[in-house]
C-alpha positions in Angstrom: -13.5 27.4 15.4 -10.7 25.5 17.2 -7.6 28.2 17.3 -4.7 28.6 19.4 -5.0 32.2 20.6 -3.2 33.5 18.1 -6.3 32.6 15.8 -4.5 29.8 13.6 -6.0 26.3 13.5 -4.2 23.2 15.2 -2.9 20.5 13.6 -1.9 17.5 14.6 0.8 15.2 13.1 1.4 12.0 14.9 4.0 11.0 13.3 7.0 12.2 11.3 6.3 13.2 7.6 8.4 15.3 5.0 9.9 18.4 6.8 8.7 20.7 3.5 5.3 19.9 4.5 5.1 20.6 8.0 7.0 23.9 7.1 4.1 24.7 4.7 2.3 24.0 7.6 3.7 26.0 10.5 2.8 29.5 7.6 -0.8 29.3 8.5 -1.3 26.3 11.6 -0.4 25.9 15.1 1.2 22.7 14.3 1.5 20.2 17.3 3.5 16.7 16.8 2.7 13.8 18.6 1.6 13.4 22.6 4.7 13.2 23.6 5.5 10.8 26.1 3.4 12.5 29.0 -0.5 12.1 28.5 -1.8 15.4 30.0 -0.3 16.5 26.3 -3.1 14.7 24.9 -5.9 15.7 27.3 -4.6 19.4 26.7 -4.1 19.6 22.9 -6.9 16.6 21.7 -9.8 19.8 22.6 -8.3 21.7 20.2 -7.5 20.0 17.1 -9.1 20.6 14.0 -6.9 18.9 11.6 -4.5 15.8 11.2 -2.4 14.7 9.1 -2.4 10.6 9.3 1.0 8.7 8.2 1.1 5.3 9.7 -0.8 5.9 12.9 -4.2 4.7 13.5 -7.2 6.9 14.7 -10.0 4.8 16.8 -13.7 6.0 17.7 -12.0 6.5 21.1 -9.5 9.1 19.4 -11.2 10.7 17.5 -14.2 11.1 19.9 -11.6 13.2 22.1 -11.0 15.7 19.3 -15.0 17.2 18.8 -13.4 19.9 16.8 -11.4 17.8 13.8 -12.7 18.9 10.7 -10.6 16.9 8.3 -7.8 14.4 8.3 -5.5 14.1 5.6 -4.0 10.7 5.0 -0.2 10.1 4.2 -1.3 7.9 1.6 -3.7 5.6 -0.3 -6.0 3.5 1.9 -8.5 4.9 4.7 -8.5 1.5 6.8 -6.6 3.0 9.7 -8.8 5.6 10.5 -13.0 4.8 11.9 -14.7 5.7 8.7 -18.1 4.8 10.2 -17.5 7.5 13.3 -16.1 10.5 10.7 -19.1 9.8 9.0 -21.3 9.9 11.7 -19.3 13.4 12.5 -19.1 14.8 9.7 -14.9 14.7 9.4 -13.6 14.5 6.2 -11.0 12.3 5.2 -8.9 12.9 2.3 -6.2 10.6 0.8 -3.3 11.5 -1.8 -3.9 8.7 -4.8 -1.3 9.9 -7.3 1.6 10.9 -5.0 3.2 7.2 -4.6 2.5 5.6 -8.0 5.7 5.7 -9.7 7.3 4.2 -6.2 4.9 1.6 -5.7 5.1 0.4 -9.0 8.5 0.6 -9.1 8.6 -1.6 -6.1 6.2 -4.2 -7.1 9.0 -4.8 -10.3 11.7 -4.6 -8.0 10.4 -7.6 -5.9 9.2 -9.7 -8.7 12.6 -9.6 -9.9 14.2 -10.0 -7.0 11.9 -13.4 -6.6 12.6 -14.4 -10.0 16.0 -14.0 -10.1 17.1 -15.3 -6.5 18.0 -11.9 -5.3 16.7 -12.6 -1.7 18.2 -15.8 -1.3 21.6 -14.7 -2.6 21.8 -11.8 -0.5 20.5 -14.1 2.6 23.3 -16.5 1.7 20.9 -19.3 1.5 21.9 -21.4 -1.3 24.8 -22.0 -2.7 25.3 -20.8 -7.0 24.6 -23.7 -9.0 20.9 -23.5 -7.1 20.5 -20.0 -7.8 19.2 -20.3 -11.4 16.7 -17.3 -12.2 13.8 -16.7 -14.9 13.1 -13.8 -17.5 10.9 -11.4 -17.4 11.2 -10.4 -21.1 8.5 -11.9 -22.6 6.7 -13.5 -20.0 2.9 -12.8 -18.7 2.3 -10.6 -16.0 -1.3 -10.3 -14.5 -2.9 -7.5 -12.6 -6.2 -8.1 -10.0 -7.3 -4.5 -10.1 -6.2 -1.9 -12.6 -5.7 1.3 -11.1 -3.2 3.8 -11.3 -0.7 1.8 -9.6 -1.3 -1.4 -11.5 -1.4 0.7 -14.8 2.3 1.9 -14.1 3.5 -1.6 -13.5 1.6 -2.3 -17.2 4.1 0.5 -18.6 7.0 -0.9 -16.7 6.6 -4.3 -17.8 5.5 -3.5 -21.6 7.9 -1.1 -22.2 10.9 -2.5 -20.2 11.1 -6.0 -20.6 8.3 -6.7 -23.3 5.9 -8.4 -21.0 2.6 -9.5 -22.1 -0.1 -7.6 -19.6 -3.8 -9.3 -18.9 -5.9 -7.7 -16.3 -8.6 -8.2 -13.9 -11.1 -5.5 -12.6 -14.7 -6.0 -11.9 -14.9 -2.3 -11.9 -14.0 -1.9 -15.6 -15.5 -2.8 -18.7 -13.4 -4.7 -21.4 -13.1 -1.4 -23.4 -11.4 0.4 -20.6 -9.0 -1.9 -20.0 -8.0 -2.6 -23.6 -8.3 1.1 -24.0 -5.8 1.4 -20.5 -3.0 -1.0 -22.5 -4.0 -4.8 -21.1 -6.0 -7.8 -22.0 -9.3 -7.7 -20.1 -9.0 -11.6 -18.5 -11.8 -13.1 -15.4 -9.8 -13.9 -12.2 -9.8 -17.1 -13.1 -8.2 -16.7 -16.8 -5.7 -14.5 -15.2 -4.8 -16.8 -12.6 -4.3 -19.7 -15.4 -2.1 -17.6 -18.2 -0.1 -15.4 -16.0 3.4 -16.1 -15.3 3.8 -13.7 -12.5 0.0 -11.8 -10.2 0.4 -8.9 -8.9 -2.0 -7.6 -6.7 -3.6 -4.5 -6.6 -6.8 -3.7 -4.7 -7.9 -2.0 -1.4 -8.7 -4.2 1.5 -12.6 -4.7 1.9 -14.9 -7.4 2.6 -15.3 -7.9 -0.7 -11.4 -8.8 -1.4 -9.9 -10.4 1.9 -8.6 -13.4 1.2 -9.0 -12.5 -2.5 -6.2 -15.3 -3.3 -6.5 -18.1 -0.9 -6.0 -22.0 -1.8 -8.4 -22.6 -4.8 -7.2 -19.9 -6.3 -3.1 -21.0 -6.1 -4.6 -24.0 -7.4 -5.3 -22.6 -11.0 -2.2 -20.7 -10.9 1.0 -21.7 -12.9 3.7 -23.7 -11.0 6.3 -21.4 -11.9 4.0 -18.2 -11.0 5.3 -15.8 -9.0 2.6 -14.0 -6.4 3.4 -9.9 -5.7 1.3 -8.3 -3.2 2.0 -4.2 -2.7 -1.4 -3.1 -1.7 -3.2 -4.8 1.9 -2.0 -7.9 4.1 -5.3 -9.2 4.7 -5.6 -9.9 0.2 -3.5 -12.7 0.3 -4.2 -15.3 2.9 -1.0 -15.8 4.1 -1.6 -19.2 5.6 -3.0 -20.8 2.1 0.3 -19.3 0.2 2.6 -21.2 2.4 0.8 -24.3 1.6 0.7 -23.5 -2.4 4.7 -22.9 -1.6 5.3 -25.8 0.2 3.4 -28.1 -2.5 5.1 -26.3 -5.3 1.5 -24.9 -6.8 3.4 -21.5 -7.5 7.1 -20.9 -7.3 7.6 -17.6 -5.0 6.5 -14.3 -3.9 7.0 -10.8 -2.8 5.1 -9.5 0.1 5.7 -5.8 1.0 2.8 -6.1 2.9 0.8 -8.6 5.6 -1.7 -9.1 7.8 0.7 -8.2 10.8 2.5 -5.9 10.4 5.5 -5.6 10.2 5.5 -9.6 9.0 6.5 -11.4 12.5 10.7 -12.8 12.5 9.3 -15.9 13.3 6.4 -16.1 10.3 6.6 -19.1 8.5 6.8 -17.1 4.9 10.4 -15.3 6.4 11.6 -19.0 6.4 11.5 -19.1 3.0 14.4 -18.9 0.0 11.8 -18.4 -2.4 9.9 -15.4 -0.8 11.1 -11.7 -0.2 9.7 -10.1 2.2 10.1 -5.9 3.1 8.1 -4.0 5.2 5.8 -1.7 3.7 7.7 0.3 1.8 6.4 0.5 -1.7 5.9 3.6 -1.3 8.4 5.1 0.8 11.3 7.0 -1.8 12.4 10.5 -1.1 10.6 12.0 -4.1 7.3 10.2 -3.5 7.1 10.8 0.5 7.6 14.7 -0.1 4.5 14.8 -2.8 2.4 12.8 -0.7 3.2 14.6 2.5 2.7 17.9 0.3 -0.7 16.7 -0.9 -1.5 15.8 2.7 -1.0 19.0 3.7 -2.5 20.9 0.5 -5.7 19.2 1.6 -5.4 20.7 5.0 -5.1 24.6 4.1 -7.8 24.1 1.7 -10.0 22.6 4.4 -9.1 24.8 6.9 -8.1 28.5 5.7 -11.2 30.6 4.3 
């Protein structure tokens, strides 16, 4: 078993997360935070790990082949694309994510930027145009699609329903019509959604199967007043082809907390925009939901790790 020699099992954070967790931590782990700027840290503590918790760093085969002891590592969060699935696999390290800890904050966030689109809020703040150009849209009774309908995308449902009376369609391969009539939208084909929504959010893990998800035939079908909202991975949207759709007025505006670089380069062609708002992947960063995910995180550590 890797243990200090007081017998408790090292973890590893890389990166700041909530201090409640890493106080739940230090009760039962020899908790060790970051390398540090000198790298015999590394070569000294990597032998010994046997647990990390993952925030925003990433974790290579070359990483984690210098830690033969890791177990399990506990993600800060949703997705599992920073860390070499194929080589835990092969390893046998588990990796564990927190799914429910962020929901309410990303969904609040994905609102918060399609009214901030909607209603000019970027461009105001930005001081690019003047106020007679700064005329806004309504969400109340507008149509708001979702690609993928998860627990995320459900919440924005509720928001969007309940606070400004907005009709919800939905797209999911995964689901059948029943479940997402049963889950409170209109079951829709990518396509159908793309044509009747008024604003698509997007809500899907990055894979093969959904890179580039929305790229130029797609804008093509969508409204010319649509707005595009993209809270869950970069690589969805093809950044390049929503310029274009921008730029020939095939929709009206977006809201990217996330992109394929990030954070978004100063000199992207998207920053130049009045009509996009742009924040750096933080849909899920709020006090309340950073301490439950953290919390989570670190649950999923003691329950790999203590007998």
């Amino acid at each position: 078993m890797a243990e200090t020699s007081a017998g408790r099992p090292v973890v590893w954070i890389p990166r700041e997360v909530h201090a409640d967790a890493v106080a739940d931590l230090e009760t039962w782990a020899d908790v060790r935070r970051g390398w540090g700027a000198e790298p015999a840290n590394e070569d000294a503590v990597a032998p010994l790990v046997q647990g990390v918790l993952l925030r925003t760093a990433r974790l290579d085969a070359r990483q984690l082949s210098r830690m033969p002891r890791l177990r399990i590592v506990a993600r800060h969060g949703v997705g599992t694309d920073t860390v070499d699935t194929a080589f835990a696999r092969e390893h046998g390290i588990r990796i564990t994510t927190t799914p429910e800890a962020n929901v309410l904050s990303v969904a609040e966030h994905a609102i918060a930027l399609l009214l901030a689109v909607r209603r000019g809020i970027g461009a105001a703040v930005s001081g690019r145009g003047d106020r007679a150009d700064l005329i806004g849209g309504e969400l109340s009774g507008s149509t708001l699609g979702l690609i993928g309908f998860g627990r995320i995308a459900r919440h924005v449902a509720r928001i969007g329903q309940g606070g400004f009376a907005m009709r919800v369609l939905a797209y999911d391969p995964g689901l059948s019509d029943e479940e997402v009539r049963t889950a409170g939208a209109e079951p829709r084909s990518l396509d159908e959604l793309l044509e009747q929504s008024d604003a698509v959010s997007v809500h899907v893990p990055l894979v093969p199967a959904t890179r580039g998800l929305l790229s130029t035939a797609q804008f093509r079908r969508m409204r010319s007043h649509a707005v595009v909202l993209n809270t869950s991975r970069g690589g969805v949207v093809d950044e390049c082809a929503l310029f274009a759709a921008l730029e020939t007025d095939e929709v009206a505006g977006a809201g990217l907390d996330v992109s394929e670089v990030e954070p978004m380069p100063a000199d992207h062609p998207l920053r130049s925009r009045a009509d996009v708002v742009v924040t750096p992947h933080i849909g899920g960063q709020t006090r309340e939901a950073m301490r439950r995910v953290a919390m989570e995180a670190a649950a999923s550590l003691r329950a790999e790790l203590v007998p």
